[in-house]
C-alpha angles and dihedrals in degrees: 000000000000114000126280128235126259108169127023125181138181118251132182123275093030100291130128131224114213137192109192124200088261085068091244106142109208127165114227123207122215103179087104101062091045085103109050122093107279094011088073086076095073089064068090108090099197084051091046089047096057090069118142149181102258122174096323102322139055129282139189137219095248088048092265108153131171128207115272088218089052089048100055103032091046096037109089 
């Protein structure tokens, strides 16, 4: 099982900073899923913003969650 997240926090340019539960710090980027259905949503940047740490994974205001294993095997 690949690690969890602990801290996440907005950056610039769409992309996330995150901190998971192993003590490993990536940055994730999520320009690539703005296109797709829901995703979409988080052009918005109050909506990106409102990102946070949620069982393990990330979550955002409007219910959008990604995946903790695609958060940490596609972050650098």
């Amino acid at each position: 099982m690949n690690p969890r997240i602990k801290e996440v926090y907005p950056l610039e340019d769409y992309q996330l900073s995150l901190v998971f539960n192993n003590g490993e710090q990536k940055i994730f980027d999520v320009k690539p899923y703005l296109n797709k259905g829901i995703f979409s949503e988080l052009k918005n940047p109050e909506l990106f913003k409102s990102v946070r740490p949620f069982l393990g994974s990330i979550i955002w205001d409007n219910e959008i969650d990604l995946c903790p294993d695609t958060l940490y095997l596609e972050s650098k």
